[in-house]
N, C-alpha and C positions, 0 to 999 in steps of 0.2 A: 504494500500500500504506500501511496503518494503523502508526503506531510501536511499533502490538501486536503485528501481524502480519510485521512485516519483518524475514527472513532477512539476515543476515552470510554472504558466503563469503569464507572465510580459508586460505590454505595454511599448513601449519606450517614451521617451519624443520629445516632438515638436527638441527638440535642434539637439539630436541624429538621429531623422530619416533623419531630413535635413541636417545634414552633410554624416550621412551613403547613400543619396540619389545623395548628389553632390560629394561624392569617390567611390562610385560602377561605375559612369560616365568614369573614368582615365583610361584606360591604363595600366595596371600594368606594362609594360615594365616602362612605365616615370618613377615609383620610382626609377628602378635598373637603367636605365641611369642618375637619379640623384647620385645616390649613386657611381655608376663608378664615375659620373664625380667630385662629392666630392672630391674623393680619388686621381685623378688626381690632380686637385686645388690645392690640399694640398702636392701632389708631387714638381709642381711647385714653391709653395713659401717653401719647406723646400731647394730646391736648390737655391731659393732665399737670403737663409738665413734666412729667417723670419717667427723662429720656433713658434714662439705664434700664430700669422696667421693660419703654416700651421696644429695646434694643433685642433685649433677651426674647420676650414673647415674641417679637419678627422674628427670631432667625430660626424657629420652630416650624415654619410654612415651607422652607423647602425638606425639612428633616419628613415630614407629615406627606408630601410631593412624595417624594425618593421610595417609602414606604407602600404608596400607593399603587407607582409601578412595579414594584416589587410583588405585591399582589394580585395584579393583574398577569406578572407573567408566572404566576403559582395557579395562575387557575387556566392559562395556556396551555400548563402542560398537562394538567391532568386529563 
């Protein structure tokens, strides 16, 4: 076989099936309403004023994103 063409077979570990097993479960909408709602949050305490607050609660929208697709390609392959 080609180093184009050559298959990996890999089993996964106890750890990863059972998390891939309890986020195939969710919803993919909940991450992107997490992540709206992140980004809201962080709306509200920048008009708060309280830019560190609203620093931290943004930079959870793409953590929440990243998550999502990671979901959606858990439920591709099954």
């Amino acid at each position: 076989m080609s180093a184009t063409t050559q298959q990996f077979d890999h089993a996964e570990g106890n750890v990863a099936r059972t998390v891939e097993n309890q986020t195939s479960r969710v919803p993919s909408d909940y991450f992107l309403l997490a992540a709206l709602g992140s980004i809201a949050a962080s709306l509200v305490f920048k008009a708060l004023d309280r830019s560190d607050e609203a620093n931290f609660i943004g930079h959870w929208a793409p953590t929440f994103l990243a998550l999502g697709i990671y979901n959606k390609m858990l439920k591709q392959n099954k």
